[in-house]
Structure formats: C-alpha cells, structure tokens
C-alpha positions as CSV (number, residue, x, y, z in Angstrom):
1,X,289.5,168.8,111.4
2,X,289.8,170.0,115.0
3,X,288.4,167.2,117.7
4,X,285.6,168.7,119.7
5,X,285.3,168.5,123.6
6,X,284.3,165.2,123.5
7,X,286.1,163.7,121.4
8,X,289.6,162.3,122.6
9,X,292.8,163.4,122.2
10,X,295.3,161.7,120.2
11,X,298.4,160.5,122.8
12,X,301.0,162.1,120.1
13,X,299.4,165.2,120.9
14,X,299.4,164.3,124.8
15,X,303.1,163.7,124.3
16,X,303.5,166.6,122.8
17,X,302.0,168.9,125.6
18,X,304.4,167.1,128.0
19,X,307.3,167.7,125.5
20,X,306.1,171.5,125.3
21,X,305.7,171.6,129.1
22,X,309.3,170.4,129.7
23,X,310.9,172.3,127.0
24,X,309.5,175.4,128.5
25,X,311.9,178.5,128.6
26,X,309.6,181.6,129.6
27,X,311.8,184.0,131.6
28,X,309.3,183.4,134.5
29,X,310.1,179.5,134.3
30,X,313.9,180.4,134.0
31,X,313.9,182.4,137.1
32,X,312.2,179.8,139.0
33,X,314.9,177.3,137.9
34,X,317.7,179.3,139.0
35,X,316.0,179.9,142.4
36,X,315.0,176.5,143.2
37,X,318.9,175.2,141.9
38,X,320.8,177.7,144.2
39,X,318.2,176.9,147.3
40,X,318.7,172.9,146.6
41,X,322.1,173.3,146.4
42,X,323.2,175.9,148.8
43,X,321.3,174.6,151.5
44,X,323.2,171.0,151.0
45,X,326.3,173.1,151.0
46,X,325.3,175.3,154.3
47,X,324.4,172.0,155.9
48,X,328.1,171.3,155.7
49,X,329.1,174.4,157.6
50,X,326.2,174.5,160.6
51,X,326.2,171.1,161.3
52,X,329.7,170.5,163.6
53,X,333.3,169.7,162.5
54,X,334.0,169.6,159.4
55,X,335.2,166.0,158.4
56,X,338.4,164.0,157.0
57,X,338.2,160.5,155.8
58,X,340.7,160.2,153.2
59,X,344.2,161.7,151.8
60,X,344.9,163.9,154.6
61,X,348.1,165.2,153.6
62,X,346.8,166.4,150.6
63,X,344.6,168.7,152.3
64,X,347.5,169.8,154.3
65,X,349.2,170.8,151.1
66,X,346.1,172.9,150.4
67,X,345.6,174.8,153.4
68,X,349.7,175.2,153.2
69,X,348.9,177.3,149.9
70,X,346.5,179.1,151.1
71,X,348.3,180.2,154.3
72,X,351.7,181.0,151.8
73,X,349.5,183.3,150.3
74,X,347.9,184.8,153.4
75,X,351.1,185.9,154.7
76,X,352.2,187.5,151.2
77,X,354.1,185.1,149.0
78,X,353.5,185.1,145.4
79,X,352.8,181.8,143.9
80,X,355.8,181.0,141.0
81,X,358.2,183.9,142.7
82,X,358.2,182.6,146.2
83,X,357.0,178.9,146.1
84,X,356.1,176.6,143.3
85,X,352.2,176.0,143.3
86,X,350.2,174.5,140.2
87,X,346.8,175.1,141.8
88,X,346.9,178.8,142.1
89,X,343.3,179.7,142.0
90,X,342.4,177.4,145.1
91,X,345.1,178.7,147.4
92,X,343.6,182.2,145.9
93,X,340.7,181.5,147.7
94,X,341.5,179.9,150.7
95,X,343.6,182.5,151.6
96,X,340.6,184.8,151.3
97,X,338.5,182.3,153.1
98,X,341.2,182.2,155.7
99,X,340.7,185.8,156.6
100,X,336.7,185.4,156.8
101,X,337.2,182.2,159.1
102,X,340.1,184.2,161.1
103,X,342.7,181.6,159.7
104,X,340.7,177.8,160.8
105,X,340.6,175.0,158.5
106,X,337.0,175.3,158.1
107,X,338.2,178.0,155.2
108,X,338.1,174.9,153.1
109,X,334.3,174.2,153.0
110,X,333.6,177.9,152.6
111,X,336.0,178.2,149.5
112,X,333.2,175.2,148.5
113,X,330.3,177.3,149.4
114,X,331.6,180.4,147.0
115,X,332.4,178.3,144.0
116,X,329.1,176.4,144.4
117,X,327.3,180.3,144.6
118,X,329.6,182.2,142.0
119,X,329.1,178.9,139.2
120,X,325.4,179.0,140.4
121,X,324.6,182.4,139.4
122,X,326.9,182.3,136.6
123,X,325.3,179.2,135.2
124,X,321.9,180.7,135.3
125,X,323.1,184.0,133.4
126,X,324.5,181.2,130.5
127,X,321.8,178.5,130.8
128,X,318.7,180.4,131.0
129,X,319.9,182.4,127.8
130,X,320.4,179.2,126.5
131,X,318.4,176.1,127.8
132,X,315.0,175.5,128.5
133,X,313.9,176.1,132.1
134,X,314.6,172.4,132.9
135,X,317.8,172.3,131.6
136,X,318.7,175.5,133.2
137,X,317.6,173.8,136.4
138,X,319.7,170.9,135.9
139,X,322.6,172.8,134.1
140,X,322.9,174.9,137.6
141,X,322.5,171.9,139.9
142,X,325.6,169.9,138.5
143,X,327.6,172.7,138.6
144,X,326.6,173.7,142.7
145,X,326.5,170.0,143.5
146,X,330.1,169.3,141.4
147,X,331.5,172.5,143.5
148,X,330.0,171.0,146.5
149,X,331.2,167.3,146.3
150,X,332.4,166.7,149.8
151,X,333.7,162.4,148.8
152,X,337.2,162.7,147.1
153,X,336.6,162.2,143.8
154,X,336.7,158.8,142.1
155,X,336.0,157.2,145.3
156,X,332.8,155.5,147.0
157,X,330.2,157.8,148.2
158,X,330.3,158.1,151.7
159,X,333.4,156.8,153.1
160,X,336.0,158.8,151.7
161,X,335.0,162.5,153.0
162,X,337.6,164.9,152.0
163,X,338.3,168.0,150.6
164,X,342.1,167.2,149.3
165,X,340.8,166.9,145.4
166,X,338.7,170.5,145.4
167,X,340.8,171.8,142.5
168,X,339.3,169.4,140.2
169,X,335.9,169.9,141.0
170,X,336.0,173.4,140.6
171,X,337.7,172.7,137.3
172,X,334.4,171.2,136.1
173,X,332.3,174.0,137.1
174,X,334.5,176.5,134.9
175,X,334.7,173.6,132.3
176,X,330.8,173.5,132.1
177,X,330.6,177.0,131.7
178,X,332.6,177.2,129.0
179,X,331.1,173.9,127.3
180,X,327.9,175.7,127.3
181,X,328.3,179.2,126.3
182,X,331.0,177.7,123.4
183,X,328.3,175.4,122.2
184,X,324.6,176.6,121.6
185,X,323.9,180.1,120.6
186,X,321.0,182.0,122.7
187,X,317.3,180.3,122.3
188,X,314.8,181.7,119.4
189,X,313.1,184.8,121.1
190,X,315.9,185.5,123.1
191,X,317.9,189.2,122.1
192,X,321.6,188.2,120.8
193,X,323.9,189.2,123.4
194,X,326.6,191.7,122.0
195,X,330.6,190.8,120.8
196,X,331.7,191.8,123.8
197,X,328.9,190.0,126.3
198,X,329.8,186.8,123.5
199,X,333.5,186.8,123.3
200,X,335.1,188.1,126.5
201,X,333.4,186.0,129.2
202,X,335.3,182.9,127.0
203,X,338.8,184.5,127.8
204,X,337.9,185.0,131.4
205,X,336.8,181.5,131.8
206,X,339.6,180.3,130.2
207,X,342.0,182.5,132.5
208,X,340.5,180.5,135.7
209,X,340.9,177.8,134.0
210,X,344.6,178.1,133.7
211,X,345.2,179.7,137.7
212,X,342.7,176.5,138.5
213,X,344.9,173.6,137.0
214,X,346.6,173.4,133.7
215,X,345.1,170.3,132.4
216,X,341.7,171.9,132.5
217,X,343.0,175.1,131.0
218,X,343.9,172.5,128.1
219,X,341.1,170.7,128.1
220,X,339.0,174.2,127.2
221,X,340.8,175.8,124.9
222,X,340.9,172.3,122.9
223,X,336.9,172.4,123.1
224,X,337.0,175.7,122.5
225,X,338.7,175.5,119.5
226,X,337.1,172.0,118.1
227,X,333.6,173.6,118.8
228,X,334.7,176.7,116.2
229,X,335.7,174.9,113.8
230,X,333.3,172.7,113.4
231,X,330.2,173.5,114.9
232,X,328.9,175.9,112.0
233,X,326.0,177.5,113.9
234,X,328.0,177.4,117.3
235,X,328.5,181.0,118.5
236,X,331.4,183.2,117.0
237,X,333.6,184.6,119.7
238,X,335.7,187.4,118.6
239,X,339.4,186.3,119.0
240,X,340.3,190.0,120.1
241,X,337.6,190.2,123.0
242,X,338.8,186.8,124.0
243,X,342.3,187.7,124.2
244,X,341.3,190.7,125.9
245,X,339.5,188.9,128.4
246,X,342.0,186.6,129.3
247,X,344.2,189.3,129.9
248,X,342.5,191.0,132.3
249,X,341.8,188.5,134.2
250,X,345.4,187.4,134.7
251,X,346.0,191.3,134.9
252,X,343.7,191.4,138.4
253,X,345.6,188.2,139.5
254,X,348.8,189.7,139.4
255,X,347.1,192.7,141.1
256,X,345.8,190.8,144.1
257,X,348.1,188.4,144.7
258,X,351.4,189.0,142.7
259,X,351.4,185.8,140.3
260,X,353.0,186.9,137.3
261,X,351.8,185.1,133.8
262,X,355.3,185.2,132.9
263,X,356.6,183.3,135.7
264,X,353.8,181.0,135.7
265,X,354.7,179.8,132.0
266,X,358.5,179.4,132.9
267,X,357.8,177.0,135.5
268,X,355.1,175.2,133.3
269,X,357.9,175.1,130.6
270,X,360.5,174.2,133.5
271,X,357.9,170.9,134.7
272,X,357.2,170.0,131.5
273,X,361.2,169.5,130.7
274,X,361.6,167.7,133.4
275,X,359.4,164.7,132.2
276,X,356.3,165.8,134.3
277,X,354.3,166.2,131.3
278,X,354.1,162.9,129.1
279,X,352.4,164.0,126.3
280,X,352.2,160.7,124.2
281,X,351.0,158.7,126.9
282,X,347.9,161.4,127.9
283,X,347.1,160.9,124.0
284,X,347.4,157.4,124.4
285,X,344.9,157.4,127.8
286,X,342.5,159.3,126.5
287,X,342.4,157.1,123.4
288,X,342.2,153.7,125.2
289,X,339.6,155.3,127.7
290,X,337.0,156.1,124.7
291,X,337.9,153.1,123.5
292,X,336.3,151.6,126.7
293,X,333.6,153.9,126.8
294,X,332.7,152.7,123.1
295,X,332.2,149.4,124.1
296,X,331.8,148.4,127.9
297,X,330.8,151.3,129.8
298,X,327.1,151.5,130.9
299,X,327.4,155.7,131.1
300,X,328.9,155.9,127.7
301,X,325.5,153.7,126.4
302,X,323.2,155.8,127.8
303,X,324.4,158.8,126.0
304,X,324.3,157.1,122.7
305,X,320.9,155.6,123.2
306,X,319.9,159.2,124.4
307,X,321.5,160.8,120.9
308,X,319.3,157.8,118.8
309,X,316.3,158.1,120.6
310,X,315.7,161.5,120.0
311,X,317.3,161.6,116.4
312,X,315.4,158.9,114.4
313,X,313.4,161.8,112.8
314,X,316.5,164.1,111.5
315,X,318.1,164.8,108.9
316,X,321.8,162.3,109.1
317,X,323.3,165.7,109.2
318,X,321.9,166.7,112.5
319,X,322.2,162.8,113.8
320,X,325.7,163.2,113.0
321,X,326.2,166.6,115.0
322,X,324.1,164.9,118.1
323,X,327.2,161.9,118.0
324,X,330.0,164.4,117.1
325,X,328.9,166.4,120.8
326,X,329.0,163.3,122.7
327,X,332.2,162.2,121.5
328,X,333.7,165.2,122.3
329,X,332.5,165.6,125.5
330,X,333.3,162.3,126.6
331,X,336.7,163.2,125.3
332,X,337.1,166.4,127.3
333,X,336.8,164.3,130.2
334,X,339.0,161.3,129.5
335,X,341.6,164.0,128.6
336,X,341.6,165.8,131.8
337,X,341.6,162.6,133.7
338,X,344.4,161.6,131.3
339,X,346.6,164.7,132.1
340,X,346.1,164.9,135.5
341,X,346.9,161.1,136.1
342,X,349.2,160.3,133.8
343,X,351.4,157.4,136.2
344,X,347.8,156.0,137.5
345,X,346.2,156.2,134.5
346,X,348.8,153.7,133.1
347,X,347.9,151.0,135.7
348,X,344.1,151.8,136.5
349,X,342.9,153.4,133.5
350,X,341.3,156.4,134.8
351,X,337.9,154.6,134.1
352,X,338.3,153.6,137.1
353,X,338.2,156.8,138.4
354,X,334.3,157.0,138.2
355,X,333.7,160.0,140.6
356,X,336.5,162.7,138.1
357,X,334.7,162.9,134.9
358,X,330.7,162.4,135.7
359,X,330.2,165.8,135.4
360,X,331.6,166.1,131.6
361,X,328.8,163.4,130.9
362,X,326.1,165.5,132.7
363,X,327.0,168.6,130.8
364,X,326.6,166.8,127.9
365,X,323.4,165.2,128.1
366,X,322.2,168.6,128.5
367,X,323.9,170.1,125.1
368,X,322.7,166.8,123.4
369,X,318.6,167.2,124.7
370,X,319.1,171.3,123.8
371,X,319.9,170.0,120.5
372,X,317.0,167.6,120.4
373,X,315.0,170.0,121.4
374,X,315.9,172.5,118.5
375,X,315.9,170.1,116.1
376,X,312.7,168.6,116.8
377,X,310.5,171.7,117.1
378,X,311.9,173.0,113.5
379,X,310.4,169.9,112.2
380,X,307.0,169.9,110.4
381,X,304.0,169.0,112.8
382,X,303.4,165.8,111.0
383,X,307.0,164.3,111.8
384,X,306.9,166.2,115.7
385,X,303.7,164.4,115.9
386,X,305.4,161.0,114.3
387,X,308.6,161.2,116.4
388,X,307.4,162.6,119.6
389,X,307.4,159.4,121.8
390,X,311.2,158.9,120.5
391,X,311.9,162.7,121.4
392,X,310.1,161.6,125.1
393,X,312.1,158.7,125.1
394,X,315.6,160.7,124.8
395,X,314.2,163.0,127.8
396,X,313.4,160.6,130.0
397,X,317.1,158.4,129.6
398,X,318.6,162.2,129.5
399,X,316.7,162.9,133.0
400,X,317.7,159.2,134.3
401,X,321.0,159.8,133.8
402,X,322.0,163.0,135.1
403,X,319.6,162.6,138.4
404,X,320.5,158.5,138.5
405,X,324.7,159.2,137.9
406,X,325.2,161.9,139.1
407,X,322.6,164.2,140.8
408,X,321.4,161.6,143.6
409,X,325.2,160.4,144.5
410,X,326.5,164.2,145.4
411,X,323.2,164.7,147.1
412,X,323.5,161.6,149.2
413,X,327.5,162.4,149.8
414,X,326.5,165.7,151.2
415,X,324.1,164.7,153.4
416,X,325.4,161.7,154.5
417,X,329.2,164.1,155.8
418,X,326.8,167.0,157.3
419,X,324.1,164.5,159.2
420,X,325.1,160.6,159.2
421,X,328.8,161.5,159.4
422,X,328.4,163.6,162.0
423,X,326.5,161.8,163.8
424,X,329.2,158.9,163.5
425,X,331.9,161.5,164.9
426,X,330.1,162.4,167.7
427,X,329.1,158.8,169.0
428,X,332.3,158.2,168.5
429,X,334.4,160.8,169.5
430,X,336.7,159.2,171.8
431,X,338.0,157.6,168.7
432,X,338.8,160.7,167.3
433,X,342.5,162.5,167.3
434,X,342.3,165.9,167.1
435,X,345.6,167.9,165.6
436,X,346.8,169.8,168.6
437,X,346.6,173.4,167.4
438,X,343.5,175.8,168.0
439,X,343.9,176.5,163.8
440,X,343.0,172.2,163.4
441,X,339.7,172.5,165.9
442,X,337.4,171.8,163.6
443,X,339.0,168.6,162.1
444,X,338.5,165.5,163.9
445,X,340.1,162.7,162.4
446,X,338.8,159.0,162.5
447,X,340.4,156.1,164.6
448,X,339.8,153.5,162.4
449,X,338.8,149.7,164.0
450,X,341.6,148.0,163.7
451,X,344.3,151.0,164.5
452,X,345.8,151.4,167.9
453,X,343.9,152.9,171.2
454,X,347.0,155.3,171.9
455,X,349.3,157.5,170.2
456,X,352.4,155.4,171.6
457,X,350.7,152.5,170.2
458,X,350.9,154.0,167.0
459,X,354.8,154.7,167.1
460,X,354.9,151.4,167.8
461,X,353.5,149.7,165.5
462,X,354.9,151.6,162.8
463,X,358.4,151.0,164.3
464,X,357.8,147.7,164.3
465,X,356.2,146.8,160.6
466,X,358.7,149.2,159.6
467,X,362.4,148.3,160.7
468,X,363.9,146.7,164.2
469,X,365.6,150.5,163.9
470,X,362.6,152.4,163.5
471,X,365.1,154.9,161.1
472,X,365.8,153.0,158.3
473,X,362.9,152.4,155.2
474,X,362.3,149.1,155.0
475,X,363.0,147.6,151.1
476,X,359.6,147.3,149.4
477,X,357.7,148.7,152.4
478,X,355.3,151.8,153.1
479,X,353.1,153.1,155.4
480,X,349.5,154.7,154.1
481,X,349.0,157.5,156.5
482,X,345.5,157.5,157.8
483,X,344.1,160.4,159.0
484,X,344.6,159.2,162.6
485,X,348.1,157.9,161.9
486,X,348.8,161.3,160.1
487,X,347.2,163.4,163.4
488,X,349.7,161.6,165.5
489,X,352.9,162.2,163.2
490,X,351.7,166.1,162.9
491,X,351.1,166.2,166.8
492,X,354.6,164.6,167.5
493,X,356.5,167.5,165.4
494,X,354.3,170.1,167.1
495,X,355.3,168.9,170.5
496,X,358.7,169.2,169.2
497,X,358.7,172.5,167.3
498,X,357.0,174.0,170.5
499,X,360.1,173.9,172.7
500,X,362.2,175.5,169.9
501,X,360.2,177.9,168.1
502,X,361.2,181.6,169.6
503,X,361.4,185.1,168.0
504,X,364.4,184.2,166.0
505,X,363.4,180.7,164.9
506,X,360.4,181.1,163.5
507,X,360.0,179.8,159.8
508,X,359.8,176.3,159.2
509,X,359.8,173.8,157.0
510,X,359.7,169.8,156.3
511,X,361.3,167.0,154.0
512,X,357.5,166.5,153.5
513,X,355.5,167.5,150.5
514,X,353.0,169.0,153.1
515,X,353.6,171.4,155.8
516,X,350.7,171.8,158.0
517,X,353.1,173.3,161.0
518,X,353.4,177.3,160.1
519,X,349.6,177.4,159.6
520,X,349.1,175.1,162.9
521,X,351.3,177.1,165.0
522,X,350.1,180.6,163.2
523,X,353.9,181.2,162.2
524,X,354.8,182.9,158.8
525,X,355.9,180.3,156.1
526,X,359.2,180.4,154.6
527,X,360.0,180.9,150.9
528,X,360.4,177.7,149.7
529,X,359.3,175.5,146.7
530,X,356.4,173.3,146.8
531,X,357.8,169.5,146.1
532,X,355.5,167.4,144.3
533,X,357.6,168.0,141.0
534,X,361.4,167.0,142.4
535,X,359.6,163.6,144.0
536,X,357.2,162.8,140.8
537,X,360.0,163.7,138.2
538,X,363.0,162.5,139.8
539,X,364.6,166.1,138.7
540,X,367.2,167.2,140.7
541,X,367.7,170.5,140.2
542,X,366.4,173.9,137.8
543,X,362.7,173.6,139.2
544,X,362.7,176.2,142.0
545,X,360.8,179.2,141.9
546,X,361.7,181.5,138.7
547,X,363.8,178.7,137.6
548,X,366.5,179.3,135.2
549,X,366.1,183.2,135.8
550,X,369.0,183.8,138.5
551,X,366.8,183.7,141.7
552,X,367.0,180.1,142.9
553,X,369.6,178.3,140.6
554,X,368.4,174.7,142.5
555,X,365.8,173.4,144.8
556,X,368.2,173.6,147.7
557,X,368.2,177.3,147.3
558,X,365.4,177.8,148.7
559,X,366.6,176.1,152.3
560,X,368.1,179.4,153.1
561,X,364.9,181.1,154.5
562,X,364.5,178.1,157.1
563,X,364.9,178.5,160.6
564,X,363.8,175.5,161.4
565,X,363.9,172.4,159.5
566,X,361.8,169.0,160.2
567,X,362.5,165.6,159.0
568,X,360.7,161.9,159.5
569,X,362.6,159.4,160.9
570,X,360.4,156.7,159.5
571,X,360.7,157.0,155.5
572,X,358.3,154.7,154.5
573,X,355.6,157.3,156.0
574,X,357.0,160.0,154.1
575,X,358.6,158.3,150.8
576,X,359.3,161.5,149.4
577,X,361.6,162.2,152.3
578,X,364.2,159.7,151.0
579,X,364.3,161.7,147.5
580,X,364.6,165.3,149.5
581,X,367.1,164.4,151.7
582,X,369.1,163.0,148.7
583,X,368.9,166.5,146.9
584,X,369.4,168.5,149.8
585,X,372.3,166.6,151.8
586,X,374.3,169.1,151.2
587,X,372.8,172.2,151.9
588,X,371.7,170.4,155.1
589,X,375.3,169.5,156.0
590,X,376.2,172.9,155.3
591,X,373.7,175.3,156.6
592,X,372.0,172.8,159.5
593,X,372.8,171.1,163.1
594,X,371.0,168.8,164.5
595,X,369.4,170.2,168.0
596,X,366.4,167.7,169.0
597,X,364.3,164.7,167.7
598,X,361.4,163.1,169.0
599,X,360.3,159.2,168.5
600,X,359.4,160.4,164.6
601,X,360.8,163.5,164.0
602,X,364.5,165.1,163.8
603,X,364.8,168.8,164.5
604,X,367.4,171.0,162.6
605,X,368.5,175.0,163.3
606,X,370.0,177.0,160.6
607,X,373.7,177.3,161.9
608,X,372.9,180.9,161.1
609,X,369.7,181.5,163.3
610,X,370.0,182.3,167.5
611,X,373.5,182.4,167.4
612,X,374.1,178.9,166.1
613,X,377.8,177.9,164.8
C-alpha cells in the first residue's frame, strides 16, 4: 500500500533516496562533475605558477637530471640515439614547456599543469561514460591532484617540495585511465561506444605508458591482460585496434622527437642484461608487500571492509569479483613500487613509501563502489530495501578514504608550496642560495638551520667532515647534498666554466649523473649517455646509446663530443664520480688535460678543442 502524506517514510526508503541521489549519472550531473574537478584542481595547480618562485625542498639533483632531458631534447637529440633516457615522455614535455617558458625552470610546474588538464578532460570523457556523477567527480580529481602533487612522493606532506619524482605521478594518471576504461563497460542508458572508440584509446594509453617509464608500461599491460581474462562482462578491446593504437602513437613520437621503438627496446634489452632488472626479487616485493597489506596496513582494511559492507546482499559470485578487483589493484601498485625500487624495496619495503601507490587505492575504491552500485540496483526492491544501510555504509568508508588518504593530503601539499611555502621563502630569503644563472631564477633553494651562513663555509665544512685533503673519499663516508649545499657546488663549477667556455669550447659535460650547466649557461648539450645505469649496475661497458649496434661500442665513447669536461673533487658528494672516473680513466688520459680547478671542481679541455695538444 502506498503511505499517504502523512504518514512517515520508512528510513530504508530515506536511505535509498540518498543512495539514488549519489549514484546519480544524468549527463547534466556529469558535466557539472567534470567542471567543478578541472576548476578545484586547476586552480590548486595555477596557484603554483602565480604565486612567486617555484620551490625545491628535496632531491635536487634529480630535478637537474630532468630539466637536463628536457634541454637534450630542446636542442635536437633523440632520446636512445644520442643519450640514454628511460623517462622519455617527461623530457618530451619539458622540452615543449621549455619553449613556452623561453627555456626557465619553471617549465617544470607547467609540464604539471598540462598533465593535470589533458588527464582531467580525458578522465571525464572515460568516467562520465562510466561512473556516476560522483565518481566521475572524484575519478577526475585524483587524477588532477596525482598530476599536480608538488611533495616528492613517499615523503611527508609539506616539507619535501619537489618536482624530481614527476614521472611517477604522471604514470598514475595514465595508469588510472587505463584501470578504468579496461574495467567497467559504459553505464545502462549510455550508447556503446564503437571498436574503434573501445579498443584504440587502450594502445595509446599503453604507448605513454611505455615513453612515461617502463615499469608502469608493465604494470598496464599485466591489468590489462588479467582484467580480459577474467573479468567476463569487462569490455572486449579488439587486439587489432589496440595494436594499431599503440603504433601510432609511437609512430608520432618518432615524428616529433626522433625516438625510435627499435632503439628504445635495445637499450631496455641492453639494461636489463646488465642486472638492472631483477625480476625475481620485484616478484618477491610485490608478494611480501600484499602480504603486509593483508594483515597490518590500515588502507588495505578499509578497502576490504568497503568490498563487505556493500556486498552482504550478493550473490558469492559478485562478492568474489568485488575482492578479486581490490586485490588486483593493490597489486598493480605494489608492482610498480616493486619495479621501480627494486635495491630500496629490499631494505624499506616500499610500504614505506606511502606517498607512490595511494593513487592505485583511490582508483580502486572507485571501480569497487561502481560495482556496488550495479550490483545493488539489479537487485529486487525487497533486498535494495534490506541491504541499503550496508550499501550506505560502503559509500561513506569509500568517500572517507579517498577524500581522508588521499584527496585532503595533495590538497593541503599544494597549498601549503603555493601560499605557506612561499611565504616561508620570502621571510626568509636571505637564507636562500640562488643558482647563478638567469635560466635558475625562479628556484630559490633553502638554507637549512643548522648549515653554514656562507658559501666558503660550506667548502669548509665539507672539506673537513670529508678528508684532511679535501680530494680523497673518505671510507664509509658521504655527503647528502641539500639543495643549498647542491646550489653552492653548481655555482662553484659555473664560476669556473665561465672563464673557459668560448666559441670553440662549448659542450660540456660532468662525472655527475646530473648536468644542470649547458641548460644553466644556455649552451648546447653534448651527445653523451645518461649514467644512472653504469653507477646502479656496476656495468662497465655495452650500455651507450644504440648499444651493441656499431655507434658507441662503450660508455666512454660518448666522451668524444666534450669540449669541456667537469669533475668533483670531493667524491663523497658525487659517489657516482668514483665509478665514472674508473670507466673513463682512459679516455680521460687520452683525449683530456687538465687546464683549471676551483676549491670543488677540476676542469678538463679536449686535447682536440682550441688548439689544445
């Protein structure tokens, strides 16, 4: 019998509206989701760039390497021909951002700002197909704010500011794109998108994935395979489109830019025999990490009591389905987190690394609620009515979570580096050391209390704790660079290059894994291999660019394009340097003179540069 205007209403019924409400997914309500996501989010992300210099808390030299891509690629080299670079999609970018910022290092936050936009937009074309207006909200909000994240990841919100780890986080906003458009087909009511609208976006995605960072590339084509085998009403990408899409993409890479698929798989093949790849031991990390997650860690709980919540009404076939998505969600991001930290992970466990794989968890709260909410509105109104406070239940921890863990933390990290941590620059910025080149003007880097007033100060203390000699590395002894320490060790090889560099010395290089100096001092880079894969692997030789293919037989090879060459006196700064100079002694010896040093720098010429002997 239907109640009559007096009569009260049952509070299933009340739960039910509210369930109805949030569940939503009118185009209307979709539209209104993806405009109030990108304005959220873009305006956190804008804050960034209007608000004063752009800040540098933590793991400086990594940036460097960054912006050292990016400028490789500004001046025409082609990633895997030219230089070694596993992060080919970011330097992409920043080399683009580099001409809109007319070559300043505040290229990096607007590389930031166009991911956060492009997997905004792109979100909303997948989510609102796909989620309820909510979700799609939320869906569109992880991926600006995980594009956006301005701490380096894994660390504490606001004291580690730094853009060094962007690559990662840009990894999870192509990750969540796939993740969604692999798993749920489009909503009841909505037209079926066509093979082609289906299929070909996947082999794009996966594409970016790949020129973004291997391990992710991995990561997606191992969900993207699980999901089609055993999600049965998951959609059915057609392998050809896939393909084709995956080929095009790489096909407007090598366009643009040069970067051959070939050559990228060569040196892929060439890292991976050189031990940089330990394959049983990512198995073995991502195993031990779910085992943690299955019994200690709070995130991990929440998703489970999320999955029973909702589920106690259905059927132990869709309950099942509910656990078999949060499993592999939380494996995708132990896996990554595995792969991309395989000597860390060993010691830390990348649990430990809260800040890398958050964003896997968000996504997958909101597959799991789109699945409760498709399961629970094709049940019979007698069990909605009997089950809806458990379905509100499983919204509510769903909403807690992604808001509580992850939402609120990237929103507070933003605002905190465009407002609080600006303010704290500018009270302070006599404590600031600024990297003496009009390309570095918008990157003040922090004094810290207890480091030295002056430059000279800072020389010698590092002399000191170092050696008696100052040249020598101390046994069992290093030196963490902070960003000040690291501004006064770029500043003293600027001052040094500066009385050298000419029209015929004009490409140089460091024993260094970064080079900040030809993008600091506008000059053209050389052609010369990145180094993170000689001083992780220990490999001498065969890892140069097109290795084993007749251009650069060894790393040292690639020394014959320098004009001028830069090494650190003090080793325990630059740890790496000990390895390079061992690999390159003789190609030093025989191509190099000594012409000038500074208190931490040496200064070699090519003996074939300015008439040199």
């Amino acid at each position: 019998m239907t109640p009559t205007t007096n009569q009260p209403v049952a509070r299933p019924d009340r739960v039910l509206r509210l369930l109805a409400a949030w569940y939503g997914d009118s185009p209307g309500a979709c539209r209104l989701a993806l405009a109030l996501a990108l304005v959220a989010g873009l305006l956190l992300g804008v804050m960034t760039w209007i608000t004063g210099p752009i800040h540098q808390a933590h793991s400086t030299r990594d940036t460097f390497y960054l912006l050292s891509a990016g400028w490789q690629l500004r001046n025409g080299l082609v990633p895997h021909t030219d230089f070694l670079q596993v992060h080919n999609l970011h330097a992409v970018l920043t080399a683009l951002a580099m001409r809109l910022v007319h070559d300043d290092v505040r290229a990096l936050p607007l590389v930031a700002l166009f991911v956060a936009a492009t997997g905004g937009v792109w979100g909303w074309i997948i989510g609102s197909r796909r989620l309820s207006a909510p979700g799609t909200f939320l869906f569109v909000l992880v991926l600006i704010l995980a594009a956006l994240g301005v701490t380096h990841q894994g660390a504490s919100y606001f004291k580690m500011v730094s853009y060094s780890t962007q690559y990662n986080k840009f990894g999870w906003v192509l990750l969540g794109l796939l993740m969604v458009q692999v798993t749920l087909t489009p909503r009841s009511g909505v037209a079926p998108a066509g093979r082609f609208v289906a299929s070909f976006p996947l082999g794009f995605l996966l594409a970016l994935l790949m020129l973004n960072k291997v391990s992710y590339f991995l990561a997606g084509f191992g969900f993207l395979l699980v999901a089609r085998l055993t999600f049965r009403d998951a959609p059915k990408p057609d392998p050809r489109l896939v393909i084709l899409g995956f080929v095009l993409a790489w096909g407007g890479a090598w366009l643009l830019t040069g970067i051959r698929l070939d050559h990228f798989l060569l040196d892929v093949r060439a890292m991976s025999r050189a031990g940089f790849v330990d394959a049983a031991g990512t198995l073995g990390n991502t195993l031990a990490d779910l085992a943690k997650l299955l019994t200690i860690n709070l995130d991990w709980l929440v998703i489970l009591l999320l999955v029973a919540a909702g589920g106690v009404g259905f059927r132990s076939g869709q309950r099942l389905k509910l656990l078999w998505i949060a499993l592999l969600l939380a494996g995708t991001g132990c896996f990554v987190e595995a792969f991309n930290y395989q000597g860390m992970s060993a010691k830390l466990g990348t649990l430990d690394m809260y800040g890398r794989y958050v964003p896997s968890f968000a996504i997958g709260v909101l597959l799991i609620d789109e699945h409760h909410r498709r399961a629970f509105f094709a049940l019979p109104a007698a069990e909605m009515r009997s089950q809806a406070w458990h379905q509100l239940l499983a919204v509510a921890l769903g909403v807690y979570f992604i808001v509580r863990i992850f939402i609120i933390p990237e929103i507070l990290g933003i605002t905190y580096a465009s407002y609080w941590h600006v303010k704290n620059f500018n009270a302070h910025a006599q404590n600031n050391e600024f990297i003496d080149s009009p390309a570095f003007r918008a990157l003040p880097l922090p004094r810290g209390e207890d480091e030295p007033d002056t430059p000279e100060e800072v020389k010698k203390e590092i002399f000191f704790n170092v050696s008696n000699k100052g040249t020598e590395k101390a046994k069992g002894h290093s030196v963490y660079l902070t960003p000040y320490k690291n501004a006064v060790f770029v500043n003293d090889a600027l001052q040094l290059l500066r009385k050298h560099v000419d029209a015929s010395a004009r490409r140089v290089w460091s024993l260094t894994l970064d080079n900040p100096f030809p993008f600091a001092l506008g000059l053209p880079p050389s052609k010369q291999v990145g180094f993170w894969v000689p001083f992780n692997t220990g490999a001498a030789s065969g890892l140069g660019p097109l290795a084993g293919r007749g251009a650069y037989q060894t790393l040292g090879a690639g020394l014959v394009d320098v004009d001028l060459l830069l090494e650190p006196k003090v080793l325990a700064a630059y740890p790496e340097a000990e390895r390079m100079r061992s690999i390159y002694e003789g190609e030093i010896a025989a191509r190099f003179v000594k012409i000038d040093e500074s208190d931490l720098w040496s200064l070699y010429r090519n003996k074939g540069v300015g008439g040199q002997k």
